[in-house]
N, C-alpha and C positions, 0 to 999 in steps of 0.2 A: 513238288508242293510242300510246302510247309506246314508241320504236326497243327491241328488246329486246340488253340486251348479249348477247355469244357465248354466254356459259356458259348461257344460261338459257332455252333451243330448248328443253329436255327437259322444262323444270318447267311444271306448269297446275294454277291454280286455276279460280274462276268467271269466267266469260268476262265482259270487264273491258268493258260495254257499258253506254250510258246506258238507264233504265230505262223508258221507251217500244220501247227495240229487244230487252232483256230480255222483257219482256212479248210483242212479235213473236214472237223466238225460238219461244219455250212455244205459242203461241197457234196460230202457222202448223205447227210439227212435229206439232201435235197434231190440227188438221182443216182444214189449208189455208187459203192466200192467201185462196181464192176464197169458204172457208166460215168465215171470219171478218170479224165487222164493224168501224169506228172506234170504237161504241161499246162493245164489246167489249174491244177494246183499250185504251179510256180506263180503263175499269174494272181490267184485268189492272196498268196503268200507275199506279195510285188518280187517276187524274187525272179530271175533266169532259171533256166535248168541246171545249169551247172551249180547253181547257187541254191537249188534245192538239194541235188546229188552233194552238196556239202555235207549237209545234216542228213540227210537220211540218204541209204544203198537203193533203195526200191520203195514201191506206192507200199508193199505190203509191212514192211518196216515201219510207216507213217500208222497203217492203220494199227497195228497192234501195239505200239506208242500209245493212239489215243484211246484205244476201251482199256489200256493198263491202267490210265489218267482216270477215266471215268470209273473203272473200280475201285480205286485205291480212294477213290474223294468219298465215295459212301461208306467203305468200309471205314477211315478216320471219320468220319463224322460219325458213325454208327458207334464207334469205338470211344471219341468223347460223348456224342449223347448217355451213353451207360455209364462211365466215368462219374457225370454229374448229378444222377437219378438218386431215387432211395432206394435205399438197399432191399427194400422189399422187391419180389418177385413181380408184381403188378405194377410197381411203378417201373420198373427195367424193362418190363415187355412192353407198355405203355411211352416208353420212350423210345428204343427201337423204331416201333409203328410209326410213330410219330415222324423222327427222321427218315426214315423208308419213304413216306408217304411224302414229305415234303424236299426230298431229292428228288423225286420223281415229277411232282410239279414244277418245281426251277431249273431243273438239270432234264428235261424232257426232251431234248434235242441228244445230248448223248447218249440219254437212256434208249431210243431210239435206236440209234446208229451200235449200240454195243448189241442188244435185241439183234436186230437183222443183219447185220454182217459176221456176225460169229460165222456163220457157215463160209463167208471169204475169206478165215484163218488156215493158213496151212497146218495139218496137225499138231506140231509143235507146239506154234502160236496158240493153237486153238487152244491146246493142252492148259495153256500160260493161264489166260484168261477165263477157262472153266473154273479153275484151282482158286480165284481170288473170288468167283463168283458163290462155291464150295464155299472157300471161308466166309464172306456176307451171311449165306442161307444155314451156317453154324451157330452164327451168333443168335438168327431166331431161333432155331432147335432148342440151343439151352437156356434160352428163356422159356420158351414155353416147358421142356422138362423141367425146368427149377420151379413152375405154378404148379404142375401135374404132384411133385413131390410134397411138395406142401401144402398140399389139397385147396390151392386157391381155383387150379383151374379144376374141371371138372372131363373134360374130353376122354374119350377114350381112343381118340386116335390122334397123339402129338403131332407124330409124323407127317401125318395128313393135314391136320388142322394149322402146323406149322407153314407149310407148300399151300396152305390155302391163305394164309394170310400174306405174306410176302406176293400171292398171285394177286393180291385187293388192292393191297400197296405200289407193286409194279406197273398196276394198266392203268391208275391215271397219267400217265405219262402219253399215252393215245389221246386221251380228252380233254385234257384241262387246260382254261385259258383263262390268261390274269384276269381278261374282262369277264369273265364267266357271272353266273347269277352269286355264287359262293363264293364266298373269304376263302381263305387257306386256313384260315382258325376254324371256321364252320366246318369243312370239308374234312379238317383232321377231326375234329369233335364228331363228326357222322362216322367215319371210319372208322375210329376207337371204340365207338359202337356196336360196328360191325364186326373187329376182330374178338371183342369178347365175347360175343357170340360164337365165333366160331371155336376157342377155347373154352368157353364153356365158365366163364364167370359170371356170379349169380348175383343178381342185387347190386351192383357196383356199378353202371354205369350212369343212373341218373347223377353221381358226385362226379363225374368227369370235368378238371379244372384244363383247361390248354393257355397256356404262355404266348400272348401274341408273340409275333415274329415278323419283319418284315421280310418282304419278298425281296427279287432284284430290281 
């Protein structure tokens, strides 16, 4: 995948993945790691077996292919979302959220599949993918300690109230649906509500401005 410039954390189309990990995607969201086959997947892929076995050694090579994909697309997007913020503390944590919250409504098929099959990683793997998940739930940590230090936020538990936001922003990925009653503008605006709360900022959230964004 290609570095995503600043401006472009908001915007998603179809998840930009070569079509054996496509194929994964659908395959494993729909009846699991465990309850799908290579050939199954060759099929979903239009390829042969052998012509899967090209690109990948093993199903478990595919799957740790695709949650590397699926972490690596939020931590760049999380990565330019900060990029393009203001430098202030609230506005950084306030973009974070934001991209957190709105990969998780567009990308909720991956988000999904990286969620539940991590326990199908062989330790290694697993190793791989905890480590890229590590760095994501870094980048909330120090935002939320860059408010705590400059007395924006008020919490006295970052740690926790960080593990709780990233927990607010992850499980729409269970319930959201484009046709839903909410926007994704509304839904980020309810949210942003929500996490300052849980950090502990005061007076600030009736000024919350959100940037529409199209969906996919």
């Amino acid at each position: 995948m290609e570095p995503l410039e600043t401006s472009a954390w908001r915007e998603y189309g179809a998840p930009d993945l070569p079509r054996v990990l496509l194929a994964a995607l659908d395959a494993f969201a729909e009846q699991g790691y465990h309850g799908t086959s290579i050939r199954e997947l060759a099929s979903r892929a239009q390829l042969s077996v052998p012509g899967l076995y090209h690109h990948y050694s093993s199903k478990q090579d595919i799957l740790v292919d695709l949650l590397e994909a699926v972490m690596r697309e939020v931590i760049d997007r999380s990565e330019a979302a900060l990029a393009a913020a203001a430098p202030d503390s609230l506005s950084r944590f306030d973009a974070l959220v934001e991209c957190v919250l709105r990969f998780h409504m567009f990308r909720n098929q991956g988000a999904f599949v990286t969620s539940s099959e991590l326990r199908s990683l062989t330790p290694a793997n697993r190793a791989t993918i905890v480590g890229l998940r590590d760095h994501q739930q870094q980048l909330i940590d120090r935002a939320v300690d860059a408010g705590v230090a400059d007395g924006t936020f008020a919490t006295p538990y970052p740690k926790a109230a960080s593990r709780a936001v990233t927990v607010l922003c992850t499980g729409v990925a269970s319930w959201y649906r484009a046709d839903g009653e909410l926007s994704p503008d509304e839904l980020v605006r309810r949210h942003l509500v929500l996490a300052h709360g849980l950090v502990g900022v005061q007076g600030r959230a009736a000024g919350l401005t959100v940037v529409p964004a199209e969906g996919p």
